[in-house]
C-alpha positions in Angstrom: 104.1 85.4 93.4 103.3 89.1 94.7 100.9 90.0 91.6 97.9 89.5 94.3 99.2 91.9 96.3 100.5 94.5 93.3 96.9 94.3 92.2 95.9 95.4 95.5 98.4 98.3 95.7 97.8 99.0 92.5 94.1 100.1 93.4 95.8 102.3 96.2 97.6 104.5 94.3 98.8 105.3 91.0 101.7 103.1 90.1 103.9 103.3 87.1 106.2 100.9 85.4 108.9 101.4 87.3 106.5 101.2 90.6 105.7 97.1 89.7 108.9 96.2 88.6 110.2 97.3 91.5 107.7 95.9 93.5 108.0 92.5 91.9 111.7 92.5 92.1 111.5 92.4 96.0 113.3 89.3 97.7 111.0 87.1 99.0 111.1 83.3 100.7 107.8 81.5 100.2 107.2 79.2 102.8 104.2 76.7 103.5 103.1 77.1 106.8 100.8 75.0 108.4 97.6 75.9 110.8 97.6 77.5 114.0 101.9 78.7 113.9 103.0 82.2 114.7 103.9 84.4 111.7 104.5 87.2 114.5 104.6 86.8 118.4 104.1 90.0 120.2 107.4 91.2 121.9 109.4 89.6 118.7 111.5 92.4 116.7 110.8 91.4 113.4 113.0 90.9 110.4 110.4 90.7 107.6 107.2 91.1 106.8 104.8 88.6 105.6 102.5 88.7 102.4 99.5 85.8 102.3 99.7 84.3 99.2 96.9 81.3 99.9 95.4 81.0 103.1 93.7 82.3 105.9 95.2 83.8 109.3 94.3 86.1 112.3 95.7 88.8 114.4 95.2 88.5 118.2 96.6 89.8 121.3 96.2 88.4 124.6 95.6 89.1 128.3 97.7 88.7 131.3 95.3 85.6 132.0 95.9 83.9 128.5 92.1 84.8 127.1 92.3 86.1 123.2 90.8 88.7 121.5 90.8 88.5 117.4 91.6 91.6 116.1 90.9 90.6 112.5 90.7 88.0 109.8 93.2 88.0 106.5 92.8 86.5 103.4 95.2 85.8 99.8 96.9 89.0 99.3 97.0 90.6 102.5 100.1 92.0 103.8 99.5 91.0 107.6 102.8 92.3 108.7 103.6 95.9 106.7 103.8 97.1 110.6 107.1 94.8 111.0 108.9 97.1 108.5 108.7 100.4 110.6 108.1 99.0 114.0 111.0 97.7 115.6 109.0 95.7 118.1 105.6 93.2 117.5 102.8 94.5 119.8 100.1 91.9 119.1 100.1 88.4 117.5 99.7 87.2 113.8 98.3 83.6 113.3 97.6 80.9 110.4 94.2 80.1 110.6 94.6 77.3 108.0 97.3 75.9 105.7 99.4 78.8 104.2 101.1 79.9 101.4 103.4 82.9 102.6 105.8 85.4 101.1 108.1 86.6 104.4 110.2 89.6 102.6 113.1 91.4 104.6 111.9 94.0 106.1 115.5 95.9 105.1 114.1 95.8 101.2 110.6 96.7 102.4 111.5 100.0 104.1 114.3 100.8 100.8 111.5 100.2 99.0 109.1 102.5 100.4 111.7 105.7 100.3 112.9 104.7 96.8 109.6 104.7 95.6 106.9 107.0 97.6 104.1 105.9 95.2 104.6 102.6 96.8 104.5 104.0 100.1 101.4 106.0 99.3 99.8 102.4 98.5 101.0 100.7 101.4 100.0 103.3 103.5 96.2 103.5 102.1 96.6 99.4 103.1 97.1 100.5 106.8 94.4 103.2 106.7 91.9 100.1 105.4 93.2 98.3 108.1 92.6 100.8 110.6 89.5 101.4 109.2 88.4 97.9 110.2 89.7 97.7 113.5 87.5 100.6 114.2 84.7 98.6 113.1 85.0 95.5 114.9 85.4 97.9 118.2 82.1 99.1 117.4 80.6 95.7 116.8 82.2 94.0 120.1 81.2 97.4 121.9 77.7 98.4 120.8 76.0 95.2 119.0 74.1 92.7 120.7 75.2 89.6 120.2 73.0 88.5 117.4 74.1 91.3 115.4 77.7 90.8 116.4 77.9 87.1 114.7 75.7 88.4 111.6 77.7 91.5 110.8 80.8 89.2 111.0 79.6 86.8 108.5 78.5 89.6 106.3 82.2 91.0 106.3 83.5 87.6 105.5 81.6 86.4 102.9 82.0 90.1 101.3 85.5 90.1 101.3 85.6 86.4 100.2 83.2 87.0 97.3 85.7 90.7 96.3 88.9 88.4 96.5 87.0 85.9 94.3 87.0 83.1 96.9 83.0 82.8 97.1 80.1 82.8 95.2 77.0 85.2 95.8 75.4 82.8 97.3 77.4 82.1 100.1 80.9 80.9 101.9 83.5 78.1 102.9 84.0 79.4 106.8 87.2 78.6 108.0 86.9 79.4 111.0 85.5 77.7 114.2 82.9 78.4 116.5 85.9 79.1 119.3 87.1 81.7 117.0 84.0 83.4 115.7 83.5 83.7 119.6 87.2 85.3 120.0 86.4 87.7 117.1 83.0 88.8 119.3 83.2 88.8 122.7 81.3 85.8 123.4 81.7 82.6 124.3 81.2 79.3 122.6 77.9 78.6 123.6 76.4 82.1 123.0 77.9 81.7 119.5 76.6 78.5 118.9 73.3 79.9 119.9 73.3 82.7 117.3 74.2 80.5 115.0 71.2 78.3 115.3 69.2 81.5 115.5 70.4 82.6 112.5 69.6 79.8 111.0 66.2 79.0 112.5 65.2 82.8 111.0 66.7 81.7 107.8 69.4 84.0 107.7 71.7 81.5 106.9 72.1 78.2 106.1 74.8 75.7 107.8 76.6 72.5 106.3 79.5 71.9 108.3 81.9 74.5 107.2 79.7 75.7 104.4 77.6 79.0 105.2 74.7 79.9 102.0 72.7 83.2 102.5 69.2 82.7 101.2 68.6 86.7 101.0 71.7 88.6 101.3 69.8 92.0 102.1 67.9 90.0 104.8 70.7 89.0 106.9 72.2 92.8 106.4 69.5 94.3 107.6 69.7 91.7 110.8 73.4 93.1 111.0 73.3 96.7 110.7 75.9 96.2 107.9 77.6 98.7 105.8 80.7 97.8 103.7 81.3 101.3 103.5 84.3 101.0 106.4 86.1 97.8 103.7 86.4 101.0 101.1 85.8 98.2 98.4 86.9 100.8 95.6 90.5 100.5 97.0 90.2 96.6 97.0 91.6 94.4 94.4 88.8 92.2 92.8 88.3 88.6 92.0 86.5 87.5 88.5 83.3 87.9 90.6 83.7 91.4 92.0 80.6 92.5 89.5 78.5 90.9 91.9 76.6 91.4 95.1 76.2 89.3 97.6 
């Protein structure tokens, strides 16, 4: 159930045999979880960490007045909650986004793991770095992007990490999320959001069917976005059966 995730870590850091067994051999309680329920609440002090298996979720934090900010998306084989093993208390919010499959694995076993096997720690500490390296992104795209750009460089990170994790084709995307939470992600309400979006189509950026998102000319709508998967550092990404391809 964690070989999604040892792929990832394996492209992290050198691993040996002894590196995967152990890593496999971690105790783990896989749990369905249905849309929309807290994996982590900020303020809790967590007892495990959780692995996606299937699924989608988001990180968020809120403010004193209630409004959110998403922080990030996660897909199958992200570890969402490798914080929870060396933090003893939650500062922002993890979310399913849609029906889950999740590994929760004590975070007791995740930190013996880390000091009996540094490679490991190496791998999981690369993850955090990627992470990191996101964040910074989305700062910049809230920060400095207008909002046209904002929605388009989102859409280009999702359907680029959807097509690496094998999940879409190069032609486009299943979107999971909703036009509330693309406007969460950005900075922007609902209706400026929804305006973009018929922008974007109306250029023929994109293409819309309910859920459904198809990019006529991938290079197009980069361009539109300023976007440069450079900050994903897609050679330390674990690849689907269509990671040969471009968008």
């Amino acid at each position: 159930m964690l070989q999604l995730l040892l792929r990832k870590l394996e492209l992290r850091a050198p691993l040996e045999d002894a590196d995967r067994v152990a890593f496999l051999g971690l105790p783990s309680r896989v749990q369905k979880v249905e849309p929309s329920v807290y994996l982590v609440r900020e303020g809790d002090r967590p007892d495990h960490s959780c692995v996606i298996l299937q699924g989608f979720a988001l990180r968020h934090k809120t403010t004193e007045t209630g409004e959110r900010q998403i922080l990030s998306f996660h897909l199958d084989g992200d570890f969402v909650d490798l914080e929870g093993a060396l933090l003893n208390v939650a500062d922002h919010n993890v979310q399913t986004l849609t029906r889950c499959d999740i590994a929760f694995i004590p975070r007791s076993a995740v930190r013996e793991l880390i000091l009996a096997r540094p490679t490991i720690g190496m791998a999981m500490w690369v993850d955090t770095l990627i992470d990191a390296s996101v964040f910074r992104e989305w700062i910049l795209n809230v920060g400095k992007r207008d909002g046209f750009a904002r929605v388009a460089h989102l859409l280009c990170e999702i359907g680029r990490r959807l097509e690496v994790a094998g999940l879409a084709n190069s032609r486009g995307f299943d979107l999971p999320m909703t036009q509330e939470q693309l406007a969460d992600a950005t900075g922007m309400s609902v209706v400026h959001v929804s305006r973009v979006l018929k922008r974007l189509a109306g250029k023929q950026l994109i293409k819309r069917e309910k859920r459904s998102v198809q990019i006529p000319d991938w290079e197009r709508l980069r361009k539109a976005a300023g976007f440069s998967e450079l900050y994903l550092h897609l050679d330390q990404v674990a690849r689907g059966s269509k990671a040969d391809r471009s968008l």
